[in-house]
C-alpha positions as CSV (number, residue, x, y, z in Angstrom):
1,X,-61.1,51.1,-59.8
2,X,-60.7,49.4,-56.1
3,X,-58.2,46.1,-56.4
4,X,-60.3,42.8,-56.0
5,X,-58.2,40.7,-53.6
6,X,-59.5,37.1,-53.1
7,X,-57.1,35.3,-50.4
8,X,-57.7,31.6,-50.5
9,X,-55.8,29.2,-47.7
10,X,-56.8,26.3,-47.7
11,X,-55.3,23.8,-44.2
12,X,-55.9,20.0,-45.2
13,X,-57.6,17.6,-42.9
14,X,-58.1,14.4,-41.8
15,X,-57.6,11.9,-38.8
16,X,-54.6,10.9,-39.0
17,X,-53.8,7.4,-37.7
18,X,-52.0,4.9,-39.6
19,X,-54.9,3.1,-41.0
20,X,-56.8,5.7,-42.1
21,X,-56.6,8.9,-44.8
22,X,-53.6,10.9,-44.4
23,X,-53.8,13.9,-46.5
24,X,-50.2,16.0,-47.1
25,X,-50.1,19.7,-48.3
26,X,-47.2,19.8,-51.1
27,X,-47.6,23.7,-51.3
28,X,-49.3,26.8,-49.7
29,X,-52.0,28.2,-51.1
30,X,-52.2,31.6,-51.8
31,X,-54.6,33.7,-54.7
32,X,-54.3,37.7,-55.1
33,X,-56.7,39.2,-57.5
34,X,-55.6,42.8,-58.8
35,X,-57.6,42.9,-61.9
36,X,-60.8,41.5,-64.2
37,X,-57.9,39.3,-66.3
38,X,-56.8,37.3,-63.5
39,X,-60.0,37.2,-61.7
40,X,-61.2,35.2,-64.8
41,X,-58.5,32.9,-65.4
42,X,-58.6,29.7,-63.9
43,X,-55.6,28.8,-61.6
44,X,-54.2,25.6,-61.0
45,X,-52.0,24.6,-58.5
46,X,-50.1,21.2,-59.6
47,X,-49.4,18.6,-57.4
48,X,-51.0,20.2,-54.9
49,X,-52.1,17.9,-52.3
50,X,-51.5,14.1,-51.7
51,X,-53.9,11.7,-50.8
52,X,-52.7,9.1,-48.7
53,X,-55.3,5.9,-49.2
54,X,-55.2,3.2,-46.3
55,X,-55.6,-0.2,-47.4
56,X,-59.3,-1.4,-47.3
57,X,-60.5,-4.6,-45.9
58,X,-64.2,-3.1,-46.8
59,X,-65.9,-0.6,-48.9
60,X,-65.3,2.3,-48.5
61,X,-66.6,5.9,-49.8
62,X,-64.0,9.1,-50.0
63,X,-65.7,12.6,-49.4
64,X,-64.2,16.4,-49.4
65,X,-66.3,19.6,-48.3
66,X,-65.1,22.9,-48.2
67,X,-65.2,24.3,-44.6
68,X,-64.8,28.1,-44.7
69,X,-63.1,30.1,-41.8
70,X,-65.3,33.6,-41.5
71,X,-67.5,34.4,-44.0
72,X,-68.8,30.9,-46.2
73,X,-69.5,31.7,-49.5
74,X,-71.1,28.6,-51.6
75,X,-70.3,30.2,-54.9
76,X,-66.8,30.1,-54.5
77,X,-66.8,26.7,-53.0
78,X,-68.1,25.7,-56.1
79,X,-65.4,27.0,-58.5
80,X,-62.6,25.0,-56.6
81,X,-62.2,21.9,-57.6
82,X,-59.9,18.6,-57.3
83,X,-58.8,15.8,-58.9
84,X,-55.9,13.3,-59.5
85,X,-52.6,14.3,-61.2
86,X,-51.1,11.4,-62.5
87,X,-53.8,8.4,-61.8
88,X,-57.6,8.5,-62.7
89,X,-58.9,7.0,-59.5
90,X,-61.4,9.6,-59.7
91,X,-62.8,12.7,-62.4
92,X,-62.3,16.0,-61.6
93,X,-64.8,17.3,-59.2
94,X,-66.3,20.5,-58.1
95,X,-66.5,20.7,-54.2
96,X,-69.2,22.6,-52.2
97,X,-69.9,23.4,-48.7
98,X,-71.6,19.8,-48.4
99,X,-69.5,16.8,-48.7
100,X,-68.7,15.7,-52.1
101,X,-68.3,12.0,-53.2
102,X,-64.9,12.2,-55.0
103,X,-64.4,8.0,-55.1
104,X,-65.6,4.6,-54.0
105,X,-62.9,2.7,-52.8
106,X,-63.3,-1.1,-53.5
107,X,-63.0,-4.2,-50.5
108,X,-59.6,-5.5,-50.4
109,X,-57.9,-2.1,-52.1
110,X,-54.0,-1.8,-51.4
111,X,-52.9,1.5,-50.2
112,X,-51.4,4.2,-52.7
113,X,-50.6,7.9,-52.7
114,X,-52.7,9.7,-54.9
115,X,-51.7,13.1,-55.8
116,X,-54.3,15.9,-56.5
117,X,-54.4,19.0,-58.5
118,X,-56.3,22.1,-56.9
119,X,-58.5,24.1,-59.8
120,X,-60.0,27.3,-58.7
121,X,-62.2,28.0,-61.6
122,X,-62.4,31.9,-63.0
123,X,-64.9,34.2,-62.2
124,X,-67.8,34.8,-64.5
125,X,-70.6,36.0,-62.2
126,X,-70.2,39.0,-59.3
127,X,-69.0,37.8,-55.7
128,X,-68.7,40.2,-52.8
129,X,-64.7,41.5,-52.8
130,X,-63.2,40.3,-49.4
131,X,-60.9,37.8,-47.8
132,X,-61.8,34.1,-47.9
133,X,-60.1,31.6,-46.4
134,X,-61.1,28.0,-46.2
135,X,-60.0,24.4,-45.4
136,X,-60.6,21.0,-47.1
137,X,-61.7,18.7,-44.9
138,X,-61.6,14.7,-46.3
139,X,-63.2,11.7,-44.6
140,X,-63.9,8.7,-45.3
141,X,-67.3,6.0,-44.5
142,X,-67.7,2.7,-44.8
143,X,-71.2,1.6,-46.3
């Protein structure tokens, strides 16, 4: 039997000035596959990222895509997913390879640190064996 190996490394982004979304990484990212178990368990990785909000003065929408470095594979973008550790500003949400809304932020918000947990979801259908690496790249719009 050949090892799967799945190698995901993930590099946060964002402009970074001091009124707009900072985004911190608390931990690297690093998934080895060397068997069917662990290739179907889902992995989490706690506290993973934090989300620094700027204030708003206006609306505001939040969106995260997953950018891939080499070979893009949508199926796998799909299996990773975010959301909030310890504040519900916004549900758990599968990303993809387009931007995905993850929260509307309301006029007149304060700013807050929200910290994010990173699921990459288990394997239940075949994906080509290889090495994947990926960013997540967050922005924000206003309406």
């Amino acid at each position: 039997m050949i090892p799967l190996l799945l190698f995901l490394t993930p590099a946060m982004s964002a402009a970074q000035t001091p009124e707009s979304l900072q985004v911190v990484q608390n931990q690297d990212f690093l998934l080895s596959y060397t068997d069917i178990e662990e290739l179907a368990a889902d992995r989490v990785f706690k506290n993973a990222i934090t989300l620094r909000l700027p204030a708003n003065v206006s609306k505001s929408k939040l969106y995260c895509t997953v950018v891939f470095n080499g070979s893009a594979n949508e199926q796998l973008a799909q299996r990773i997913s975010i959301k909030p550790a310890s504040v519900v500003l916004f549900p758990e949400t599968s990303l993809s390879m387009q931007p995905r809304l993850l929260v509307e932020l309301p006029a007149n918000s304060a700013a807050q640190d929200v910290v994010c947990d990173l699921i990459v979801q288990g394997q239940q259908k075949r994906t080509a064996t290889g090495n994947y690496s990926f960013s997540l790249n967050f922005s924000t719009t206003l309406p």
